[in-house]
C-alpha positions as CSV (number, residue, x, y, z in Angstrom):
1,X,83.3,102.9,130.1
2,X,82.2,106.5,129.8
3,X,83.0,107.1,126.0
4,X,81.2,103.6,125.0
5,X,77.8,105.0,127.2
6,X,78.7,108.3,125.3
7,X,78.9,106.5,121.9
8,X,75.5,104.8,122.8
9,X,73.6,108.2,123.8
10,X,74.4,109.6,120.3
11,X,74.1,106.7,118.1
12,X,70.2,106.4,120.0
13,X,70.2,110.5,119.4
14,X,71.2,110.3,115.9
15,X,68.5,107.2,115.6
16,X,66.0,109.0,116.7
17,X,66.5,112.2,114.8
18,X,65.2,110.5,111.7
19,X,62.1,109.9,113.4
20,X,61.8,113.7,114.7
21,X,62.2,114.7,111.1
22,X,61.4,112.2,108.4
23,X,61.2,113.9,105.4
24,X,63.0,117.0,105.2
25,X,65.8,116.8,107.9
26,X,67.5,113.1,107.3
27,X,70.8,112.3,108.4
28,X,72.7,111.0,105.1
29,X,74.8,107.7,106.2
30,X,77.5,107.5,104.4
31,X,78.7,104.6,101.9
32,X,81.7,102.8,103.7
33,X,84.1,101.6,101.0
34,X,87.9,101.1,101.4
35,X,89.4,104.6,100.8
36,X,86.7,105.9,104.1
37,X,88.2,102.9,106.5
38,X,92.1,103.2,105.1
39,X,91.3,107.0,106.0
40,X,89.9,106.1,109.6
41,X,92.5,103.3,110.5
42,X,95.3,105.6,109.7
43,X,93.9,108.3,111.6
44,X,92.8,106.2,114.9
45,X,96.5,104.2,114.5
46,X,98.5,107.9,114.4
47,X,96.5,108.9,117.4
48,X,97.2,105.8,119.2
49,X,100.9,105.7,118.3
50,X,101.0,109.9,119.2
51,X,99.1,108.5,122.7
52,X,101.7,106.1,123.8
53,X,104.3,108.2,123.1
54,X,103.2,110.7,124.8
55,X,102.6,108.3,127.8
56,X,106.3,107.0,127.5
57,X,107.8,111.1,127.0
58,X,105.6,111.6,130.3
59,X,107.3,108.9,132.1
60,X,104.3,106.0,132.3
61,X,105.7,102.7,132.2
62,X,103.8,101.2,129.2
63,X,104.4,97.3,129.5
64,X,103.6,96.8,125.9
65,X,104.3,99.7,124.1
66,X,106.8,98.4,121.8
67,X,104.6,95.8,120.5
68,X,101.9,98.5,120.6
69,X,104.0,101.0,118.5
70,X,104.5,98.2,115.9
71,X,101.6,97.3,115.5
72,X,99.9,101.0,114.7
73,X,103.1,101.0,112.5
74,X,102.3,98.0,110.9
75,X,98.1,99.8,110.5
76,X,99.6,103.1,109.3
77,X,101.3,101.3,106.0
78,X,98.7,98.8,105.3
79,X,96.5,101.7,105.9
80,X,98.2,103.9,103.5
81,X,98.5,101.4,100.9
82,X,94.6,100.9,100.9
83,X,94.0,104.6,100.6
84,X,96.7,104.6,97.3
85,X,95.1,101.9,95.4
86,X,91.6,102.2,96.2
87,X,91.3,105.8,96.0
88,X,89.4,106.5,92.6
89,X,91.1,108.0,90.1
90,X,89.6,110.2,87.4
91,X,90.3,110.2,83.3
92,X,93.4,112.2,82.2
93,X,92.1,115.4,80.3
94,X,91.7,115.6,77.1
């Protein structure tokens, strides 16, 4: 509950930045294509994966964590895969 006020604060901070500064200090957004979300699922799914083990090494009991485990497995390939074939790829040299 506290990160998702958190994330609200700065995403109305960051909103109304622009409107501070319009012309010379503007936040550039960046263009989502596949490459920028295969490099942000892999890096949420290795952080949840490197979370529940940690829980598990610490001695939680984690109902779900094999299915859990899978799953970011399952993210981290897929994940990889998009970031291999979508990445672009320059012209040999001459």
């Amino acid at each position: 509950m506290h990160l998702l006020l958190i994330a609200v604060v700065m995403r109305f901070c960051i909103d109304n930045s622009n409107l501070a500064f319009p012309d010379t200090r503007r936040i550039n957004r960046m263009d989502w294509d596949l490459t920028s979300v295969g490099l942000v699922l892999i890096g949420s799914s290795i952080t949840a994966a490197g979370t529940i083990i940690a829980a598990l090494l610490m001695g939680i009991t984690v109902t779900l964590a094999p299915f859990l485990l899978l799953t970011t497995a399952v993210l981290i390939v897929m994940s990889a895969v998009l970031i291999v074939y979508k990445t672009p790829r320059s012209p040999p040299p001459i």
